[in-house]
C-alpha positions as CSV (number, residue, x, y, z in Angstrom):
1,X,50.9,-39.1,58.6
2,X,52.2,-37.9,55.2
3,X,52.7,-40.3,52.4
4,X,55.9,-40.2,49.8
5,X,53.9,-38.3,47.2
6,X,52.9,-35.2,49.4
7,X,56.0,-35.4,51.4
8,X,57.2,-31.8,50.4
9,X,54.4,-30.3,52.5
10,X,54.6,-29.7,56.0
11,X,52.5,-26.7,58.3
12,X,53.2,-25.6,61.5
13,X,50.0,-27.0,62.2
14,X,50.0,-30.1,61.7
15,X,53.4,-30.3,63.5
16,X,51.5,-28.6,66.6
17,X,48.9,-31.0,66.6
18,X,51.4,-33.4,66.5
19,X,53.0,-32.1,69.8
20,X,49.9,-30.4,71.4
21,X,50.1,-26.4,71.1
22,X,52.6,-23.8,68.9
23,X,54.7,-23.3,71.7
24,X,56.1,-27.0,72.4
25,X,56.1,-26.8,68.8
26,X,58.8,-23.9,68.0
27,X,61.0,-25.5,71.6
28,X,61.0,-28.6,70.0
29,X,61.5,-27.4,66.2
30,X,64.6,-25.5,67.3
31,X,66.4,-27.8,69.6
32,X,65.9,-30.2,66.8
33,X,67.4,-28.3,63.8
34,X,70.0,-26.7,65.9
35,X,71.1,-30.6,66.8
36,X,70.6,-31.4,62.5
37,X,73.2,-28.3,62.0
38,X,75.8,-29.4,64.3
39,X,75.5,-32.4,62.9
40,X,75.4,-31.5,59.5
41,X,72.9,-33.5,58.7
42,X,70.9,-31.6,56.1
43,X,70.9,-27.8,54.5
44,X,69.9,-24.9,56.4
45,X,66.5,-25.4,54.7
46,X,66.1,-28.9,55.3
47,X,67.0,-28.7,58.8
48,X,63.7,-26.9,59.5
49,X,61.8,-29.2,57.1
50,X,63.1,-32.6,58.3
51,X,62.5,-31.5,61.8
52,X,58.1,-30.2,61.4
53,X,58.7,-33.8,59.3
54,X,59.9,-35.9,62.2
55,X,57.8,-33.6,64.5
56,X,54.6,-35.2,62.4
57,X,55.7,-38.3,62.0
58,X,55.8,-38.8,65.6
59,X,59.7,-39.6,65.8
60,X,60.0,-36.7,67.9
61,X,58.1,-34.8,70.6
62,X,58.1,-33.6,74.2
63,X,60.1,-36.6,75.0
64,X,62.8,-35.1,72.9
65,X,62.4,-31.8,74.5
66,X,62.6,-33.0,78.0
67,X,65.8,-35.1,77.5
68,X,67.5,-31.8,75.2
69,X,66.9,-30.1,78.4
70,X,68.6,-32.1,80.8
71,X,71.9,-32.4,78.6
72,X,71.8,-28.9,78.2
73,X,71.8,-28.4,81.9
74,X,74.7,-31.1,82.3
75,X,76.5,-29.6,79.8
76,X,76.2,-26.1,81.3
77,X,77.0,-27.8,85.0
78,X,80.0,-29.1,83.4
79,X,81.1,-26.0,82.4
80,X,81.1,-25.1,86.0
């Protein structure tokens, strides 16, 4: 886990350690910053950032990706 002082610093893999390989990595990366943007959350910058960060940290992972999925899907049956 990062500390304060190196908290600018985040890799890809690190983040896909985190979550297991590159691919879960980049689903779960996405769903997340898309979900920071339409919240306006942070910058376009720092929506990639604060996601690898909460991706690291452990506050998000295939759990996350798993539920985005199944509200997508609602969403798009609802739609219907």
């Amino acid at each position: 886990m990062n500390t304060d002082k190196d908290r600018g610093r985040y890799t890809s893999e690190d983040a896909a350690k985190q979550v297991g390989n590159l691919y879960d990595l980049v689903l779960i990366g996405s769903a997340r910053a898309r979900e920071l943007k339409r919240n306006k959350h942070v910058s376009a910058k720092g929506q990639i950032l604060t996601a690898l960060a909460e991706i690291e940290d452990g506050k998000i992972g295939k759990d996350y990706l798993l539920e985005h999925i199944k509200d997508t899907q609602k969403k798009r049956r609802d739609k219907l």
